[in-house]
VEXDREN-2710 file (C-alpha; in Angstrom, 1 decimal):
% VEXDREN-2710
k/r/px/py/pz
1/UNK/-14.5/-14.3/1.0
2/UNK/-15.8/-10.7/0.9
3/UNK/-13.3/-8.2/-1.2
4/UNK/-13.6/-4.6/-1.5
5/UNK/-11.2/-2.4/-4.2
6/UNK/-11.2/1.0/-2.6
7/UNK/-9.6/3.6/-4.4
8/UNK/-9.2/7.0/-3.0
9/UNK/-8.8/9.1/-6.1
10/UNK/-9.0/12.4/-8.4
11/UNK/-12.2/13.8/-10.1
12/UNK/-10.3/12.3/-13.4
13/UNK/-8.9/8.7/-14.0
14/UNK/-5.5/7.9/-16.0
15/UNK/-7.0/5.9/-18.9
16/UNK/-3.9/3.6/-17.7
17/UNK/-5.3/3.1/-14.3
18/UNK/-8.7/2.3/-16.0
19/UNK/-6.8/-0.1/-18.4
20/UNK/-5.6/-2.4/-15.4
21/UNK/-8.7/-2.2/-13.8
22/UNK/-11.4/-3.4/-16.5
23/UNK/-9.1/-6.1/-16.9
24/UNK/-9.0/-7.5/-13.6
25/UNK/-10.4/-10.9/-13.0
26/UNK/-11.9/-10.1/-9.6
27/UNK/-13.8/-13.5/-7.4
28/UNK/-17.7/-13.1/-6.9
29/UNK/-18.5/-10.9/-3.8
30/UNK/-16.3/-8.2/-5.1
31/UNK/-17.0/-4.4/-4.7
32/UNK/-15.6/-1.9/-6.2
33/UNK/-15.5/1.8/-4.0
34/UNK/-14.4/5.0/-5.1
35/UNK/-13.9/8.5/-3.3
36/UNK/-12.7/11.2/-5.1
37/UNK/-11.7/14.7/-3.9
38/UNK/-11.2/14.2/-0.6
39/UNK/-8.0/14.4/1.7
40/UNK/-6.3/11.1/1.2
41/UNK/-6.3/10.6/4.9
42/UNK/-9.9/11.1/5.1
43/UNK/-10.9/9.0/1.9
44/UNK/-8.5/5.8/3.4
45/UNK/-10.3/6.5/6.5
46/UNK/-13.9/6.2/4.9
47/UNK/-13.4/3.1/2.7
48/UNK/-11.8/2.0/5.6
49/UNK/-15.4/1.9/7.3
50/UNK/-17.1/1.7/4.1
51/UNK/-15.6/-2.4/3.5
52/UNK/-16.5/-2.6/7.4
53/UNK/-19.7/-1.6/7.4
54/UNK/-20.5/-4.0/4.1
55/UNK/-19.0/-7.3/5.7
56/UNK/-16.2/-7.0/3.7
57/UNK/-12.9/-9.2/4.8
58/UNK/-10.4/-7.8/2.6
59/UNK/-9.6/-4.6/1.2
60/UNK/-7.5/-3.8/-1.7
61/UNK/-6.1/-0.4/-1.8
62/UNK/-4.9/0.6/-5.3
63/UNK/-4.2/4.0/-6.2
64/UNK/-5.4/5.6/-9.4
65/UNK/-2.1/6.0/-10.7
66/UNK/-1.0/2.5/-10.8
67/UNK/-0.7/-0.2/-13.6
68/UNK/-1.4/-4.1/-12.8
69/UNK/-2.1/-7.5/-14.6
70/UNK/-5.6/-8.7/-14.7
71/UNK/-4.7/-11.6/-12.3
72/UNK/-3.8/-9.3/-9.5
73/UNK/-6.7/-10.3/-6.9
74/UNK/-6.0/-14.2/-7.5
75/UNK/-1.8/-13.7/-6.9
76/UNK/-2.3/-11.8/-3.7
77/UNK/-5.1/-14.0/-2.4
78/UNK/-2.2/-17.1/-2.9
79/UNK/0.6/-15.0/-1.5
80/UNK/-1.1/-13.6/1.6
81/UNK/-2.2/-17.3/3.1
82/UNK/-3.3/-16.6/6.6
83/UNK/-1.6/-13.1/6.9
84/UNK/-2.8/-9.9/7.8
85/UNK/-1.1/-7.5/5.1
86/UNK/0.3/-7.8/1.7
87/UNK/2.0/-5.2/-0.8
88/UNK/3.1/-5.7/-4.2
89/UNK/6.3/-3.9/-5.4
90/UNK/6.2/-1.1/-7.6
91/UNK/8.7/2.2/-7.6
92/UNK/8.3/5.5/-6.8
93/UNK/7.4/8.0/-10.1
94/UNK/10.6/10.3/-9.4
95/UNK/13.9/9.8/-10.7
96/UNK/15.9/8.2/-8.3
97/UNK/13.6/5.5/-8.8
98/UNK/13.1/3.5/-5.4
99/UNK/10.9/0.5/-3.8
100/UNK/8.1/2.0/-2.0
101/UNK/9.1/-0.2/1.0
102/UNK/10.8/0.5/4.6
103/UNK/12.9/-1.8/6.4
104/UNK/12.3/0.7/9.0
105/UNK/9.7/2.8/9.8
106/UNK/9.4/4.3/13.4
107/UNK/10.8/7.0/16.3
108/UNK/13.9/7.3/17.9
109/UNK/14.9/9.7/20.9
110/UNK/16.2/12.9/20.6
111/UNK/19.1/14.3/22.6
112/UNK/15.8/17.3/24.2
113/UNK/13.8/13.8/25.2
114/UNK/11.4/14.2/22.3
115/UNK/11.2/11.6/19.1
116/UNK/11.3/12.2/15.7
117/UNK/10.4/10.3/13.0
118/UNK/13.6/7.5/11.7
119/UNK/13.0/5.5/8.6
120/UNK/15.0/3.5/5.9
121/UNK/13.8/2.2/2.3
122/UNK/14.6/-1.1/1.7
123/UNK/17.9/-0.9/-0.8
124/UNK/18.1/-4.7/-2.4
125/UNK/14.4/-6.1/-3.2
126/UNK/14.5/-9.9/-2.4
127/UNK/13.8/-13.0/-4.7
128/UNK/11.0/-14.2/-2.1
129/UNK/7.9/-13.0/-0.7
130/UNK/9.5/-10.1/2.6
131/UNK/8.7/-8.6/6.1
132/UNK/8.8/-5.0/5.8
133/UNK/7.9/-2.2/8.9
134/UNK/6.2/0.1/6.1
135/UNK/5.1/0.6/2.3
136/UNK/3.3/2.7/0.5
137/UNK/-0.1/1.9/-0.3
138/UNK/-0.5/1.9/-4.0
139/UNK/-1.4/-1.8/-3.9
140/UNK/-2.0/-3.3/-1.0
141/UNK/-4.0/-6.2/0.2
142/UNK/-5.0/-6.7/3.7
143/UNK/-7.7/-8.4/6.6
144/UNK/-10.2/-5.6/7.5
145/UNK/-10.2/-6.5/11.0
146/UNK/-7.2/-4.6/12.3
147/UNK/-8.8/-1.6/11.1
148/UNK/-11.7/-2.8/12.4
149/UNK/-10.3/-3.0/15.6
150/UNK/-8.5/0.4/15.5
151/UNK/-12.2/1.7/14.5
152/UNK/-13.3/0.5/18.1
153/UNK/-10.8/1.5/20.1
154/UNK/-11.7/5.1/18.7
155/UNK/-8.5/5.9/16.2
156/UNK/-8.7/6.8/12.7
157/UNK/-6.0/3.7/11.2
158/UNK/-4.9/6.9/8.1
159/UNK/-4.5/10.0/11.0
160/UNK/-1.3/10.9/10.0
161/UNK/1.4/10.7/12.4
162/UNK/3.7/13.7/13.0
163/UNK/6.2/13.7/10.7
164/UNK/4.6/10.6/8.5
165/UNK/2.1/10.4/5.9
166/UNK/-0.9/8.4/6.2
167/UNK/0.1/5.0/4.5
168/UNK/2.9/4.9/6.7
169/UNK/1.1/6.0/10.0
170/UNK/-1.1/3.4/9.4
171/UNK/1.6/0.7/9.1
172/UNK/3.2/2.0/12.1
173/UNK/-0.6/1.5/14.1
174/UNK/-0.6/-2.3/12.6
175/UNK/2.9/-3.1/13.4
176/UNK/2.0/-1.8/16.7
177/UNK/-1.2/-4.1/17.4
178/UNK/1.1/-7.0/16.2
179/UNK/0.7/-7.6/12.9
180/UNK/3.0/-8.3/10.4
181/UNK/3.5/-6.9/7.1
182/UNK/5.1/-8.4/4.0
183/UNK/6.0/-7.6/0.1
184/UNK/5.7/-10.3/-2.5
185/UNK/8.4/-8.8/-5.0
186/UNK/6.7/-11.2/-7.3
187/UNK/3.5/-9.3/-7.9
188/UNK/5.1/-6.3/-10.0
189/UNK/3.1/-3.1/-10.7
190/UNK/3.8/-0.3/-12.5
191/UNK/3.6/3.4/-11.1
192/UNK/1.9/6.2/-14.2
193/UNK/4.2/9.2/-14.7
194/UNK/5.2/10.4/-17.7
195/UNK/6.8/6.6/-18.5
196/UNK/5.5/3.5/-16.2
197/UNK/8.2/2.9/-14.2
198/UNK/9.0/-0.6/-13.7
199/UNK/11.6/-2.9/-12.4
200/UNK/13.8/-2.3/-15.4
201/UNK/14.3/1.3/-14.9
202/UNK/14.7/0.7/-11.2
203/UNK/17.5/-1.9/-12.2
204/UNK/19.0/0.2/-14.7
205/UNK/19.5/3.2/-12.3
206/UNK/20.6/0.8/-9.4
207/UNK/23.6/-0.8/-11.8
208/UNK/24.6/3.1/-12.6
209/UNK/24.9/4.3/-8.9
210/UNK/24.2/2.9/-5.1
211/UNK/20.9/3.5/-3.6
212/UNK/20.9/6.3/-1.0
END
């Protein structure tokens, strides 16, 4: 098994980020890609074809603002099995805090014929590893060869979508080509802002109020 860590990213690191990632116990046969300054659409696309072009069968996407344990690589090789796509949980820096996951993630028709963009964030995070439609992609773990594919049929996987960024367009394309995405709540990350933001502050806000 070939793994690449691509992380699109700043010119600057958080010394948190850095933190997680000199601890992490990654397998032999592991690379390590980084691409700073460029459009986040552009620099998913290029590792994208980067891990392609070196053989690569996974990629791990983490962003440069996230916090992890150093046995990150070994939990999501478990979890994912045979799958095609695997996100761990983590919460969005902003207060309200939410899971960066969609139950639904997609188009529906509007009353001129056109289609505009209709999505929903998961509200109550399971006990067990998930189907989603969508997630972020602050830590991800996934096969190469659906983007591979999407490489050879001539579309960019990151292109954003009208009305989506590119992590989501992206999940939209896979979902499209059949493949299934899933969370494992299990494998908890942390999300730098001024605090890390973790599942207690995500609990404590959800026992105060409902989600929207």
């Amino acid at each position: 098994m070939k793994i690449m860590i691509a992380v699109p990213c700043h010119e600057t690191l958080d010394v948190r980020f850095v933190q997680s990632l000199v601890s992490l116990q990654s397998p032999d046969n592991t690379l390590l890609e980084f691409l700073p300054g460029s459009l986040v659409y552009e620099a998913r696309n290029n590792l994208a074809q980067r891990a392609i072009g070196y053989g690569c069968d996974y990629i791990l996407w983490l962003d440069s603002d996230m916090t992890f344990d150093g046995n990150l690589i070994g939990r999501l090789i478990e979890s994912i099995g045979d799958g095609d796509f695997l996100s761990g949980l983590y919460f969005t820096r902003k207060t309200p805090y939410r899971p960066t996951l969609f139950s639904r993630c997609g188009f529906v028709e509007a009353e001129d014929g056109g289609y505009h963009p209709a999505f929903e964030r998961v509200q109550v995070v399971p006990d067990e590893k998930f189907e989603i439609e969508a997630c972020g992609f602050g830590i991800v773990f996934m096969k190469t060869k659906p983007l591979a594919d999407m490489f050879a049929k001539g579309e960019l996987p990151f292109a954003p979508i009208p009305g989506y960024g590119e992590d989501l367009s992206c999940c939209i394309r896979l979902r499209r080509d059949g493949h299934k995405l899933y969370c494992d709540p299990s494998i908890l990350c942390g999300h730098v802002a001024q605090v890390v933001i973790g599942s207690t502050e995500y609990l404590e806000e959800w026992n105060q109020k409902p989600l929207a």
